[in-house]
C-alpha positions in Angstrom: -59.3 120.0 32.8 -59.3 121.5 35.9 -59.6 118.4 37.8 -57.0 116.4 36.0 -54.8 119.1 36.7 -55.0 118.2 40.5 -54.3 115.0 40.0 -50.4 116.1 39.2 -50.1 118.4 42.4 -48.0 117.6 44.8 -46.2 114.4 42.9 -42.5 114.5 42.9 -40.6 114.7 39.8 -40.2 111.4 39.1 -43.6 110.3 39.4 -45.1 112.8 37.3 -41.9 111.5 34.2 -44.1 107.7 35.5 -47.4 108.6 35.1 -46.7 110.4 31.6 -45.2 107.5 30.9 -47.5 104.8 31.9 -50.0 106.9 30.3 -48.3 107.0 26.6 -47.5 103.6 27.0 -50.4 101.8 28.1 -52.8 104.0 25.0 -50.2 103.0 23.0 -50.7 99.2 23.1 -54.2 99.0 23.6 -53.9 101.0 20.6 -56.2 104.4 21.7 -52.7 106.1 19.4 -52.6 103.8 16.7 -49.3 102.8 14.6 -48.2 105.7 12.7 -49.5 108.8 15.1 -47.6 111.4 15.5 -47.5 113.1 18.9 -46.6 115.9 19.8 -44.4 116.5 22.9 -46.6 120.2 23.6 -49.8 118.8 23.5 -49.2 115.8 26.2 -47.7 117.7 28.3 -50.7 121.1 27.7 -53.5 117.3 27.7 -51.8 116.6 31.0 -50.7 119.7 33.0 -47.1 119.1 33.1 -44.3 120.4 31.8 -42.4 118.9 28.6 -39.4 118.0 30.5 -41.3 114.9 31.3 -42.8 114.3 28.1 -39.6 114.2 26.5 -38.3 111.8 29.1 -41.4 109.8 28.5 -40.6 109.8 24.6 -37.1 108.4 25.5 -38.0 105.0 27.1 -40.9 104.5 25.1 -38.6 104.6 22.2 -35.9 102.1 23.7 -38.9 100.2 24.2 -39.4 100.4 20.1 -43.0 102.1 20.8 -42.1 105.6 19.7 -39.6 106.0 16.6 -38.5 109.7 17.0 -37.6 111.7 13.9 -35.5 115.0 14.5 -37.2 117.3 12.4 -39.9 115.6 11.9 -41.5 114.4 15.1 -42.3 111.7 17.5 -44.7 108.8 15.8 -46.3 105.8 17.5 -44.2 102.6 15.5 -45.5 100.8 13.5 -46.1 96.8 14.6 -42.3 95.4 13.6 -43.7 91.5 12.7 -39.9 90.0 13.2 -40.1 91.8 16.6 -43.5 90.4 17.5 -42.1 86.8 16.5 -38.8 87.5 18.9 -41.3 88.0 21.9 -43.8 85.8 21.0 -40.3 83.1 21.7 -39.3 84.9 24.8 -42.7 84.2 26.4 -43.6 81.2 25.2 -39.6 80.1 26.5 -40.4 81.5 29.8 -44.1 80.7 30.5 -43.8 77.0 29.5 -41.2 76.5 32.0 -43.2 78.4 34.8 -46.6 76.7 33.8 -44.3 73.0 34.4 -43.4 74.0 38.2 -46.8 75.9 38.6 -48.5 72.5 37.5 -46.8 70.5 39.8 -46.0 72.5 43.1 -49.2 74.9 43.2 -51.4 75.3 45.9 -55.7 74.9 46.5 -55.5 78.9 47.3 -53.6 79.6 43.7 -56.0 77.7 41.9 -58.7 79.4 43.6 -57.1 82.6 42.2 -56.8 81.4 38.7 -60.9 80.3 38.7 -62.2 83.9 40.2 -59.6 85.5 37.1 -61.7 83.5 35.1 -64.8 84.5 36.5 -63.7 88.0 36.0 -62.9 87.2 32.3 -66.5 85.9 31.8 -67.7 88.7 33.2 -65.9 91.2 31.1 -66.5 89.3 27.8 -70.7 89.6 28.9 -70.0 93.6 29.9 -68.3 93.7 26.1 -65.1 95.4 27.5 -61.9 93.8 25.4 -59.5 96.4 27.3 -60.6 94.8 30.7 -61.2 91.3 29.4 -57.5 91.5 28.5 -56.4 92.6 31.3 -57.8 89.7 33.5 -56.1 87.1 30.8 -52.7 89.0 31.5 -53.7 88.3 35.0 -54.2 84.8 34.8 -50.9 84.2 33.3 -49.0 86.5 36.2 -50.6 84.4 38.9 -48.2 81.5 37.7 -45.4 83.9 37.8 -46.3 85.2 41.1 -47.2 81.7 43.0 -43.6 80.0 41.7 -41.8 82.8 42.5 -40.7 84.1 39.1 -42.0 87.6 38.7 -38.4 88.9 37.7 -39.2 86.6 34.6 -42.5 88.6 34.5 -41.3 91.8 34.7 -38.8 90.9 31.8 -41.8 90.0 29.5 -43.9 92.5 30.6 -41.0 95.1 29.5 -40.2 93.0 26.3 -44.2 92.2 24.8 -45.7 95.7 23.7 -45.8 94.6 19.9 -46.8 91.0 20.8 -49.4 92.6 22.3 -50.3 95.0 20.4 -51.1 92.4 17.4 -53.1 90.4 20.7 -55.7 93.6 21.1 -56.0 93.7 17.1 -56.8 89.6 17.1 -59.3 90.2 19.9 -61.2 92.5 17.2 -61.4 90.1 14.1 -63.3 87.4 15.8 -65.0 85.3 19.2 -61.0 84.9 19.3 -62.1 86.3 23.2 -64.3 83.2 24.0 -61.8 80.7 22.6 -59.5 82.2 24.8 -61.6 81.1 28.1 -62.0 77.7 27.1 -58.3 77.9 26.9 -57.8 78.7 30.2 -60.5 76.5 31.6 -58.4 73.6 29.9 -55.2 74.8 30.7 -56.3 75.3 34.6 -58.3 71.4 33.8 -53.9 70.3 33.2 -53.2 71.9 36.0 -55.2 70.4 38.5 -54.7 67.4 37.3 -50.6 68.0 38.0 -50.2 67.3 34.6 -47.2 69.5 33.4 -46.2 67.7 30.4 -49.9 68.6 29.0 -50.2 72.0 30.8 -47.1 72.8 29.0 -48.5 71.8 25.6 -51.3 73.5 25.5 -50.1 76.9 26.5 -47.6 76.7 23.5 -50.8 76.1 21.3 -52.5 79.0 23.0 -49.5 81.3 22.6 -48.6 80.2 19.2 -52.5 80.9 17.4 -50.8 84.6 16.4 -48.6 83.0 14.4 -52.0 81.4 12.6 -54.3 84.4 13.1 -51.0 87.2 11.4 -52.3 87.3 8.2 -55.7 87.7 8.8 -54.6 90.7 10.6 -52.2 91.9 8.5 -54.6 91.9 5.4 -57.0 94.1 7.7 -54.8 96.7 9.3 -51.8 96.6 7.2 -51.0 100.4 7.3 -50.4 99.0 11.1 -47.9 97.3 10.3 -43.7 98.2 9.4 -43.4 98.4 5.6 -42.0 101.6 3.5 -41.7 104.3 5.5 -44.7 106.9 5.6 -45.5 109.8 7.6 -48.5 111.3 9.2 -49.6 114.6 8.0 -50.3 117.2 10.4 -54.5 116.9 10.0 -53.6 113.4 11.8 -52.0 114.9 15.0 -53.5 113.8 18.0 -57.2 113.9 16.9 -59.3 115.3 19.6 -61.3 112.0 20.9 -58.0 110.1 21.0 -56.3 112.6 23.2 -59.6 113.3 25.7 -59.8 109.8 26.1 -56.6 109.3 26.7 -56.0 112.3 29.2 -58.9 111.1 30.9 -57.3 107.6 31.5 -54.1 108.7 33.6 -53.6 107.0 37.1 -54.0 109.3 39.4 -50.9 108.1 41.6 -47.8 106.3 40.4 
């Protein structure tokens, strides 16, 4: 703990409220603190040296964000996946991408597409290691190059701030089947449109890609449905922050935000 602990020295106030932050928020949608954990405001802040002041301001956004629900006298839960919500931002990027995948496919550059086939590369490689976290974080990569190489990464930034149940229900697809491999041949087809200037099909095909949650929902609904938003239940206290969940998600801070 010791060494965590230095991490935090030295960092201004604000950074330390970012780093809790990015912390809670990032084990929250890869799911390390499933829907429905309660967490306690003490033990993040004891887990990561810092004071509670933080925590609490952490709690805050994560809640405008609709990734905390916070319960006065009863605590401060992970929420549960809202499926209407995951529908609402499942339009939002498939509105924005579509448009961005169109100029992408017929204004990019030799040096963009040579980014988009080493992401792919890196997805391979991830996918052979076994590692869903960083396989899913090259794919998120591969569609933020388009974003970044037509100039949009205000529209970006906008679905990367609206998309934490979307993609939340994305880590729990990756788990039910080779939904990871698919994905690659995907993105080999969609870059195949794209070098081919064809927007029209580019365009097309990303909607399909985006749109397989809607077929793969129940699937996961019927396997983690205490995941999911239905009557309300809490946690008992046994279920606070179990041990493995909290050391590996201590152990996961950035050590500069």
């Amino acid at each position: 703990m010791a060494a965590r602990t230095s991490d935090m020295t030295g960092k201004s106030t604000s950074n330390i409220s970012e780093t809790v932050y990015a912390v809670l928020r990032k084990n929250i949608i890869n799911l390390t603190l499933a829907p429905g954990t309660l967490i306690s405001e003490t033990d993040v802040a004891e887990r990561l040296s810092v004071s509670r002041t933080p925590v609490r301001e952490a709690f805050i956004r994560l809640s405008h964000e609709a990734l905390v629900s916070i319960f006065p006298q009863k605590g401060t839960f992970v929420s549960k996946i809202d499926l209407s919500r995951v529908q609402e931002e499942r339009f939002l990027r498939e509105s924005l991408e579509c448009e961005v995948i169109r100029l992408f496919a017929n204004y990019h550059s030799e040096q963009s597409i040579e980014r988009l086939k080493r992401n792919l590369k890196q997805q391979q490689a991830a996918l052979e290691e076994g590692s869903l976290t960083r396989f899913i974080e090259f794919d998120d990569q591969f569609h933020a190059i388009m974003f970044e190489e037509t100039n949009k990464q205000l529209c970006y930034q906008v679905l990367k701030s609206y998309s934490s149940h979307y993609r939340r229900i994305r880590y729990l697809s990756m788990f039910l089947s080779e939904v990871s491999a698919h994905n690659i041949d995907q993105h080999q087809q969609l870059l195949a449109a794209i070098e081919d200037h064809d927007s029209e099909l580019a365009s097309s095909l990303l909607k399909h890609h985006i749109r397989k949650l809607i077929i793969e929902k129940d699937d996961i609904c019927e396997k983690y449905p205490e995941y999911f938003q239905q009557e309300e239940r809490f946690i008992g206290d046994s279920e606070v922050f179990g041990t493995n969940k909290l050391d590996r998600l201590m152990g996961d801070h950035p050590s500069g935000t």
